[in-house]
MDTraj code that builds the backbone (N, CA, C; nanometers):
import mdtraj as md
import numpy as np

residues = "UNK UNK UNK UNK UNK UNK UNK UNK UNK UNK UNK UNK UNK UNK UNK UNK UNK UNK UNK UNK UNK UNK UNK UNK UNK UNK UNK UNK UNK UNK UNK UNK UNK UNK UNK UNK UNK UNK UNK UNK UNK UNK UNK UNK UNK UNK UNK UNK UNK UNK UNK UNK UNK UNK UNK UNK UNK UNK UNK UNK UNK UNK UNK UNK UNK UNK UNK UNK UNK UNK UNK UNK UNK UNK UNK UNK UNK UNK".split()
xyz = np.array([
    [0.0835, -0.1160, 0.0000],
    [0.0000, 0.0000, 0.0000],
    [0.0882, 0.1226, 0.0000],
    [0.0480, 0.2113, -0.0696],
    [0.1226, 0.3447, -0.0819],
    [0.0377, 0.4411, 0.0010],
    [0.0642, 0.4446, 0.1189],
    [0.0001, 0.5537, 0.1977],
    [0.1034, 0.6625, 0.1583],
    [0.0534, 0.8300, 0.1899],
    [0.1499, 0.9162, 0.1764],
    [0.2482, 0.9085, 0.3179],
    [0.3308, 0.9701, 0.3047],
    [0.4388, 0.9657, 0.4250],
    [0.4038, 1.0629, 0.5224],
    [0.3593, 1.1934, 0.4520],
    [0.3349, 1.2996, 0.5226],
    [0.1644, 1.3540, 0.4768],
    [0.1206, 1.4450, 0.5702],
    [-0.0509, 1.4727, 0.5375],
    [0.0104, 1.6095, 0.4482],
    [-0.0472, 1.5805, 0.2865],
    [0.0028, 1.7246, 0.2140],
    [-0.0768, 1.8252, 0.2561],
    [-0.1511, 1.8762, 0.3621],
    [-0.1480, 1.9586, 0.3488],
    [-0.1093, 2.0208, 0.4508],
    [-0.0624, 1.9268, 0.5537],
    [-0.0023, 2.0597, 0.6964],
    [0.1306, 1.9980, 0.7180],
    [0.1868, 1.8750, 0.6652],
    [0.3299, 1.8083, 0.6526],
    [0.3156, 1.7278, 0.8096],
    [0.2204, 1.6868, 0.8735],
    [0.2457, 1.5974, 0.9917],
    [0.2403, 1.4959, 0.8802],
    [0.3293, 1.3594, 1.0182],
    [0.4057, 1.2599, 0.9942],
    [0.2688, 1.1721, 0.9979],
    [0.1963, 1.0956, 0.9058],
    [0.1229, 1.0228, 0.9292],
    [0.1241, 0.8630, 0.8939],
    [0.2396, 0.8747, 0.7791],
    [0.2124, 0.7035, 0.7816],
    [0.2470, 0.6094, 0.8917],
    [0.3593, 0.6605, 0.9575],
    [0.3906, 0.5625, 1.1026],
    [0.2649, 0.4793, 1.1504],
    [0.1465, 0.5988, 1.1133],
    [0.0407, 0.5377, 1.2120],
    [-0.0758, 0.4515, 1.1432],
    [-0.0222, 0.4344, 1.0389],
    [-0.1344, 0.3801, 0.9291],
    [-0.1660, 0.2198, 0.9505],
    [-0.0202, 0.2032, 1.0143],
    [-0.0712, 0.0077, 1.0728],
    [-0.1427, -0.0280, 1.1787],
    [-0.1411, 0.0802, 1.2849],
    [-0.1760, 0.0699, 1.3806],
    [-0.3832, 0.0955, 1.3586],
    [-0.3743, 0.2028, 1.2848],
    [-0.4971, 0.2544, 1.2167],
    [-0.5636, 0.1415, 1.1816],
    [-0.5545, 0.0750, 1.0758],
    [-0.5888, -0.0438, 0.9817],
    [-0.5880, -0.1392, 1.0857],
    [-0.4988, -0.1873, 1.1864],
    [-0.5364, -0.2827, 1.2750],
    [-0.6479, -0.2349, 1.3395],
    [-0.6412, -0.1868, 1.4215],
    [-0.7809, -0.1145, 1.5072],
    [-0.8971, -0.1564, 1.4650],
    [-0.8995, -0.0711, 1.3249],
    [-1.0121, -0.0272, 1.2575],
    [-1.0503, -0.1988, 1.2374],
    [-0.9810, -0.2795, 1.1976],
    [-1.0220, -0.4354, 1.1337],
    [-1.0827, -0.4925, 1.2286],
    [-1.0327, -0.4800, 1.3397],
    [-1.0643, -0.5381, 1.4940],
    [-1.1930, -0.4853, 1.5403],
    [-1.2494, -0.4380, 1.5347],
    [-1.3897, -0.3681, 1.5363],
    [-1.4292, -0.2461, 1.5593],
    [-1.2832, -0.1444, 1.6132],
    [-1.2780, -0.0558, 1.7162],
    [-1.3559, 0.0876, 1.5849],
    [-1.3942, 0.1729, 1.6700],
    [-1.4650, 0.2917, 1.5427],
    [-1.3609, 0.3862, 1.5264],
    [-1.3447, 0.4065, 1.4056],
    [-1.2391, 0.4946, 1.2916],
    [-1.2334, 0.6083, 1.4123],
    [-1.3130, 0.6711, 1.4527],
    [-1.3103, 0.7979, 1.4791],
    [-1.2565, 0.7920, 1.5974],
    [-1.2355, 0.7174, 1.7397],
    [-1.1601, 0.7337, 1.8752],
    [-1.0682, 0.6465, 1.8186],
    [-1.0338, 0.5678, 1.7235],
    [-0.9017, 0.5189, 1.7327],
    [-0.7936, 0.6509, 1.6585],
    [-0.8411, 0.7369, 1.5703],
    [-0.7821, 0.8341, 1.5365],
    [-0.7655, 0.9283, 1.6259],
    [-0.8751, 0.9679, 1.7148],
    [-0.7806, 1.0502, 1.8345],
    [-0.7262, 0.9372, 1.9184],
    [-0.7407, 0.8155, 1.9624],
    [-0.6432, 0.7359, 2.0228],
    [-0.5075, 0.7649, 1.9654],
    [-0.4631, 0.7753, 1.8394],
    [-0.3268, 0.7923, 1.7876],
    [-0.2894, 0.9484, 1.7826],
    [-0.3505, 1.0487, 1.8212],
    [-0.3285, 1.1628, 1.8446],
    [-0.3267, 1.2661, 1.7126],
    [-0.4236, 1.1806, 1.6288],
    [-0.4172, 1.2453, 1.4855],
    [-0.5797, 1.3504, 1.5211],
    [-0.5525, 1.5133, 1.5077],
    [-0.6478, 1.5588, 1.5694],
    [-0.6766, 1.6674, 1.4448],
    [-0.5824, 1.6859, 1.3752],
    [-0.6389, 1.7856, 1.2179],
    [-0.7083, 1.6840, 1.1635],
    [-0.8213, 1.7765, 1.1093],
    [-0.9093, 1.6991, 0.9792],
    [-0.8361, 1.7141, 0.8744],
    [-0.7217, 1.7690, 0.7888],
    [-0.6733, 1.6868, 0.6788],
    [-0.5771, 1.6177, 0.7285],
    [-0.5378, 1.5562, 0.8407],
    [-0.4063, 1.4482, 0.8326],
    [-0.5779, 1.3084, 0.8808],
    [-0.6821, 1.3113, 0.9417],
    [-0.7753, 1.2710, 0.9512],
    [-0.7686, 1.1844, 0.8030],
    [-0.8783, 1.2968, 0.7385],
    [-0.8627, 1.2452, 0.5747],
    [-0.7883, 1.2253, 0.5084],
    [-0.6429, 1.2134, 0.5528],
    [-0.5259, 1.1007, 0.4697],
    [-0.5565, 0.9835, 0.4788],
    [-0.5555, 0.9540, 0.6082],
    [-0.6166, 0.7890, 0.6814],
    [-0.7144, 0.7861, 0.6020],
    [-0.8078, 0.8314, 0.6242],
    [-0.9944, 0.7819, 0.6269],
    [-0.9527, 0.7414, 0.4646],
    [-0.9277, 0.7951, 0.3911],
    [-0.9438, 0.7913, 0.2799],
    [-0.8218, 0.7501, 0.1776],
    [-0.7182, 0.6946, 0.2117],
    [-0.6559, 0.6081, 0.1540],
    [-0.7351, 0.4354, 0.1046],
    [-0.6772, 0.4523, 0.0421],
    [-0.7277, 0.3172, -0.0670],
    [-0.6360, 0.2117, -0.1104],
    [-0.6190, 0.1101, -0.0966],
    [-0.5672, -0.0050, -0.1355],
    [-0.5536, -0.0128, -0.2683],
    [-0.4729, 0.0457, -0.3664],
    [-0.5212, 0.0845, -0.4947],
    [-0.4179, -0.0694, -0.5276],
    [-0.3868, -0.1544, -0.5472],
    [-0.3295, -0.2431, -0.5759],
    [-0.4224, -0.3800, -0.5654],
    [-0.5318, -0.4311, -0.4908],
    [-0.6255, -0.4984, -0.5090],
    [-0.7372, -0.4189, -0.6314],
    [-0.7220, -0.3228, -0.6609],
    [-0.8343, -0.2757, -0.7663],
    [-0.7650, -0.2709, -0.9154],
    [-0.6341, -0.2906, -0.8990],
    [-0.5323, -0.3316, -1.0189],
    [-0.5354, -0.4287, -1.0726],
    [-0.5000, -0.5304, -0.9845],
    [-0.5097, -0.6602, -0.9989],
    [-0.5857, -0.7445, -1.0908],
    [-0.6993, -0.7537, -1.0379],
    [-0.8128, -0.7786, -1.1925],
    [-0.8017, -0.6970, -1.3286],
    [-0.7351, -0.6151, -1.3087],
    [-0.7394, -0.5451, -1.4541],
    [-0.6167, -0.6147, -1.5593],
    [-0.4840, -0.6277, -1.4468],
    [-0.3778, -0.7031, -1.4636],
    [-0.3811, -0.8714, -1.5349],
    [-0.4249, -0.9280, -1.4966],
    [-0.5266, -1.0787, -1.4882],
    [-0.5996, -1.1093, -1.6599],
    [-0.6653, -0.9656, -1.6418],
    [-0.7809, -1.0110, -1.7838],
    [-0.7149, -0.9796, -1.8648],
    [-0.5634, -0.8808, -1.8678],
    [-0.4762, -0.8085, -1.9829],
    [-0.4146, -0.9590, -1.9800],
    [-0.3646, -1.0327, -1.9067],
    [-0.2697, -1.1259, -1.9279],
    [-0.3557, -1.2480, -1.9968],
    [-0.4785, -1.2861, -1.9632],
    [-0.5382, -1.3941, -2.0150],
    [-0.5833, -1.3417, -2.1667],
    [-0.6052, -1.2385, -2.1993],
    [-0.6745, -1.1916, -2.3210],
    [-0.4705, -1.1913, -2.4139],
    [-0.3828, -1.1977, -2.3602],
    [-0.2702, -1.1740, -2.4312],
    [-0.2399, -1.3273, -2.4924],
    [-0.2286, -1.4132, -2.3323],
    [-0.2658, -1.5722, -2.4026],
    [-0.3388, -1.6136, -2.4986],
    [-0.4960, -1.5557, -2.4804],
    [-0.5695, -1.6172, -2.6277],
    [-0.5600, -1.5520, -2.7231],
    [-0.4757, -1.4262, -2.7517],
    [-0.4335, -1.3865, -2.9031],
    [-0.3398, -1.5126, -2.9519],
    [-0.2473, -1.5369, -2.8857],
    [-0.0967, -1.5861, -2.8554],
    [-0.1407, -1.7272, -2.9384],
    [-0.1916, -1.7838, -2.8460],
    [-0.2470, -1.9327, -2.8993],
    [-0.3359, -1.9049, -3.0168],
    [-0.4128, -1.8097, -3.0504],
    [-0.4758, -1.8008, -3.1640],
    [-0.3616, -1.7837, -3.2945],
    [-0.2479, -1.7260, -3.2799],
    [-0.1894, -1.7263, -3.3845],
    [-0.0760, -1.8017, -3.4152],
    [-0.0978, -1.9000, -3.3188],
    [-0.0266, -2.0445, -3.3374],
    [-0.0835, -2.1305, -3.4149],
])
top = md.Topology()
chain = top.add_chain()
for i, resn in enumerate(residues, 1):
    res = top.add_residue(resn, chain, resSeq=i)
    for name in ("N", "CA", "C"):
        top.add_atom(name, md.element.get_by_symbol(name[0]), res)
traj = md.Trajectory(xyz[None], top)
């Protein structure tokens, strides 16, 4: 996952806390006191977290159907 390193718009340090975040959050605990639990208290270093995305599971399938559609050209012009 490519979290940013820093929140662009006030430069606090936020990825340190992004594992701890994502654990929490998986475990049942609510987004919103585990973020002041980690002492993240601006709303844009907030919405770095909240809103990062796993953009590498939404790749993936796209990756997959390019590679199987490359095979059946491949074998077609065998």
């Amino acid at each position: 996952m490519l979290i940013p390193v820093r929140c662009f718009t006030c430069g606090n340090l936020i990825a340190d806390k992004y594992d701890d975040y994502q654990n929490k959050v998986r475990s049942g605990e609510d987004p919103a006191k585990v973020l002041d639990s980690l002492g993240i208290s601006r709303y844009c270093c907030r919405r770095m977290l909240l809103t990062s995305l796993e953009t590498i599971q939404q790749i993936i399938p796209f990756y997959e159907a390019i590679q199987r559609r490359n095979q059946e050209v491949q074998s077609e012009l065998e």
